[in-house]
PAZAPA-4460 file (N, C-alpha, C; in steps of 0.05 Angstrom, whole numbers, plus 32768, in hexadecimal, padded with zeros to 4 digits):
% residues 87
    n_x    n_y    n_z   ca_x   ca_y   ca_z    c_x    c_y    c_z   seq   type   mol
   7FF4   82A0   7EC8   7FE0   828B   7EC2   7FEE   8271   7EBC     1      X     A
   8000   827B   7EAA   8014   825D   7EA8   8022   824D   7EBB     2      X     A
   802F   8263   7EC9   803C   824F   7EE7   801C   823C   7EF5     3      X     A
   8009   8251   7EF6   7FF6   8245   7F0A   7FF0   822D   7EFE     4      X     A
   7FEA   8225   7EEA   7FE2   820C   7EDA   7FFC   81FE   7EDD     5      X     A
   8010   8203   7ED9   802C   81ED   7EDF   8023   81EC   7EFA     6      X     A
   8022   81FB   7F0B   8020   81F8   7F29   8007   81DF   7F29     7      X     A
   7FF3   81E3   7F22   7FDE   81D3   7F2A   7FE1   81B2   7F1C     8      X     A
   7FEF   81B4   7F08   7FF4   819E   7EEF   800B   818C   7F06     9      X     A
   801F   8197   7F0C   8033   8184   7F25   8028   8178   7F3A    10      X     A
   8015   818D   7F45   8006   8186   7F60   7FF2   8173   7F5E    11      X     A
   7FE6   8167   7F48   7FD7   814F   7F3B   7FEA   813E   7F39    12      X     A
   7FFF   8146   7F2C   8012   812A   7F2A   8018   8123   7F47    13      X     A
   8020   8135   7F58   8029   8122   7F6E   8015   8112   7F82    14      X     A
   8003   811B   7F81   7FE5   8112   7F8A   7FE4   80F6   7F83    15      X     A
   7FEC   80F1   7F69   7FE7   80DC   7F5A   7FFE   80C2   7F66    16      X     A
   8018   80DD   7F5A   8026   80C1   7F64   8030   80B6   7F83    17      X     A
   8020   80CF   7F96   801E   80C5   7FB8   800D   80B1   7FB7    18      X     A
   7FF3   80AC   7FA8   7FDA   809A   7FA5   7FE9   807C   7F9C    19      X     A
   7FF9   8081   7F8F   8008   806B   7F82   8015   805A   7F97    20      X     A
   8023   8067   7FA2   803D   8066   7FBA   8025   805A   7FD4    21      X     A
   801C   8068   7FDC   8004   8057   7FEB   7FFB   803F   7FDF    22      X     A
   7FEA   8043   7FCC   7FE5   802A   7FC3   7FE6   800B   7FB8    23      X     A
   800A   8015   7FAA   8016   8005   7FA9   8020   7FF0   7FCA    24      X     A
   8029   8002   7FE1   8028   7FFA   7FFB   8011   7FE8   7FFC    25      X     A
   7FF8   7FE5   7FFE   7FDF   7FE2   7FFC   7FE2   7FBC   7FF2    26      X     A
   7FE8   7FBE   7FD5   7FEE   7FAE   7FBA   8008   7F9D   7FCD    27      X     A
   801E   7F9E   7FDC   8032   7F93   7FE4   8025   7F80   7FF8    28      X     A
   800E   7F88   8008   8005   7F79   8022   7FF2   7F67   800E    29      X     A
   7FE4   7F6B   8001   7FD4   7F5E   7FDC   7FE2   7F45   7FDE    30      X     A
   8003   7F44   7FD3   8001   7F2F   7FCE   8012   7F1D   7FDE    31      X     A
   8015   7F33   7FF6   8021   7F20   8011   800F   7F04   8014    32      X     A
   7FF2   7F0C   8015   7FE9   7EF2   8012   7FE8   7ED9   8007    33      X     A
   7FF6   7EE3   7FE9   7FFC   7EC4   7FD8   800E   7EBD   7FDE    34      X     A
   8024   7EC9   7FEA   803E   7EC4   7FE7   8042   7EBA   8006    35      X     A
   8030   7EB9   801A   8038   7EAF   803A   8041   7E98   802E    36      X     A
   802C   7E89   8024   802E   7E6D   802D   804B   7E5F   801E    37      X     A
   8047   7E66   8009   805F   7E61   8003   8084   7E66   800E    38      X     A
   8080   7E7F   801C   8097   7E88   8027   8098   7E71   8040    39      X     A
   8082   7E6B   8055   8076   7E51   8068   808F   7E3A   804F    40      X     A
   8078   7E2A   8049   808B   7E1B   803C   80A8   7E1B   8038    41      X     A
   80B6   7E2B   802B   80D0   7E2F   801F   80DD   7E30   8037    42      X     A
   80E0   7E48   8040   80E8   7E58   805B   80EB   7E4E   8072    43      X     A
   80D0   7E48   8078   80CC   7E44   8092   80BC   7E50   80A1    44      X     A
   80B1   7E4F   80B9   80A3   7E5C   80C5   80AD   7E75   80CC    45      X     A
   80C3   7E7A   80D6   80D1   7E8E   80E2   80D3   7EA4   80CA    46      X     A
   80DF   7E9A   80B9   80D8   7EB3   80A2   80C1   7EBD   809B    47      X     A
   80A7   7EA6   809B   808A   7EAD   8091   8082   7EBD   80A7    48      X     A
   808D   7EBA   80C2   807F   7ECD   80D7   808B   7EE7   80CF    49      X     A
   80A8   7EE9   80C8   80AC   7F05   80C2   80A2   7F19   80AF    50      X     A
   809C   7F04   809B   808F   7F13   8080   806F   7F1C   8081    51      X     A
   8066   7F13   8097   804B   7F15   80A0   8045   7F2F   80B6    52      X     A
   8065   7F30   80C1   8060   7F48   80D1   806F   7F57   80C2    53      X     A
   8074   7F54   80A6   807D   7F70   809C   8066   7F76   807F    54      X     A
   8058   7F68   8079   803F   7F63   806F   8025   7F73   8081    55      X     A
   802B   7F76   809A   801C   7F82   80AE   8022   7FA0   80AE    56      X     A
   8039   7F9B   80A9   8046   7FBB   80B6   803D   7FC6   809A    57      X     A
   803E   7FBD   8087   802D   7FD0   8073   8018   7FDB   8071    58      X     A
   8002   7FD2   8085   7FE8   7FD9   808F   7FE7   7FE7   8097    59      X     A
   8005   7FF6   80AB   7FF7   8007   80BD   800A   8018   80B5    60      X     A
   801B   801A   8098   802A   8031   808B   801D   8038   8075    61      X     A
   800D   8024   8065   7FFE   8038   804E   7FE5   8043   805B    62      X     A
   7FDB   8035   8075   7FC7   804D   8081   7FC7   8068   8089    63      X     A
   7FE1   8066   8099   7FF2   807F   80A6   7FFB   8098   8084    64      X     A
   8006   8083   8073   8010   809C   8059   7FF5   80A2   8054    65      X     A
   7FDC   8095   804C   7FC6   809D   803F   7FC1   80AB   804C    66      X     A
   7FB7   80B4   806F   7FAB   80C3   8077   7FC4   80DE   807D    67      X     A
   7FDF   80E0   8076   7FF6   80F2   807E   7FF2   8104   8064    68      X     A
   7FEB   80F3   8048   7FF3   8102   802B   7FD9   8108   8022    69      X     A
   7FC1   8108   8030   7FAE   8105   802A   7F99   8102   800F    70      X     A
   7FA7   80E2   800F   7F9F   80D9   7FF4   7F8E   80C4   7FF5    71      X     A
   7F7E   80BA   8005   7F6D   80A2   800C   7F58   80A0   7FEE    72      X     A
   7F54   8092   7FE9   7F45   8088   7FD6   7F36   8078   7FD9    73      X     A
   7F1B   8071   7FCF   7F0B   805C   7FC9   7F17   803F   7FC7    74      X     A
   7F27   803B   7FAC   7F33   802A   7FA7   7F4A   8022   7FBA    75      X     A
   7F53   8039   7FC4   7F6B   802A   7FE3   7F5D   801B   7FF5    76      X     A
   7F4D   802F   7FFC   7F3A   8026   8013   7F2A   8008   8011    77      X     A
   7F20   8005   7FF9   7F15   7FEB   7FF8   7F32   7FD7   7FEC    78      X     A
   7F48   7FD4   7FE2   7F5C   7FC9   7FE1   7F6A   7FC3   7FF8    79      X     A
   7F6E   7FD4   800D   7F79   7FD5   802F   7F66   7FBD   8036    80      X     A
   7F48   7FC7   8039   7F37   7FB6   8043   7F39   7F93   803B    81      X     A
   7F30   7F89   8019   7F3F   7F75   800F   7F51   7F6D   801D    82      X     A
   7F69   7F79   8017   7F86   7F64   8022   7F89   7F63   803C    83      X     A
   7F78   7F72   804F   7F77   7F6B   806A   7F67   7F54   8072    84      X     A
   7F55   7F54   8063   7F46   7F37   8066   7F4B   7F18   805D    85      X     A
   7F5B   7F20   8041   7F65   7F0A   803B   7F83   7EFE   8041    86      X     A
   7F8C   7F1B   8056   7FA3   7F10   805F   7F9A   7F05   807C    87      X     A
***
């Protein structure tokens, strides 16, 4: 009985912190948005295009982990949605 409850008590935790690990991915393309313009400015164009296609490439890796670790959430899902629009 005891292992099974450690067993089930780990298998929450990692649930949790795969949700994290996605989501945080999620949260990186978040605040790619505040930070384009600024990187534009400083940088230059050439850097702001890079950070925009690696701002991108996050889109289509916390989609790919959410649907691989199967951890999709409410809150991902409408956070993905957000920073795709406002990026």
């Amino acid at each position: 009985m005891t292992k099974k409850l450690i067993s089930i008590e780990k298998t929450a935790k990692n649930q949790t912190l795969k949700k994290v690990l996605v989501n945080s991915i999620t949260a990186v393309r978040a605040l790619g948005t505040l930070v384009i313009v600024p990187i534009f400015k400083h940088q230059g164009p050439l850097t702001a295009g890079l950070a925009a296609a690696a701002f991108f490439l996050t889109d289509f890796i916390d989609g790919k982990l959410a649907r691989k670790l199967k951890v999709q959430t409410f809150f991902g899902s409408l956070l993905d949605s957000l920073s795709d629009k406002a990026f």
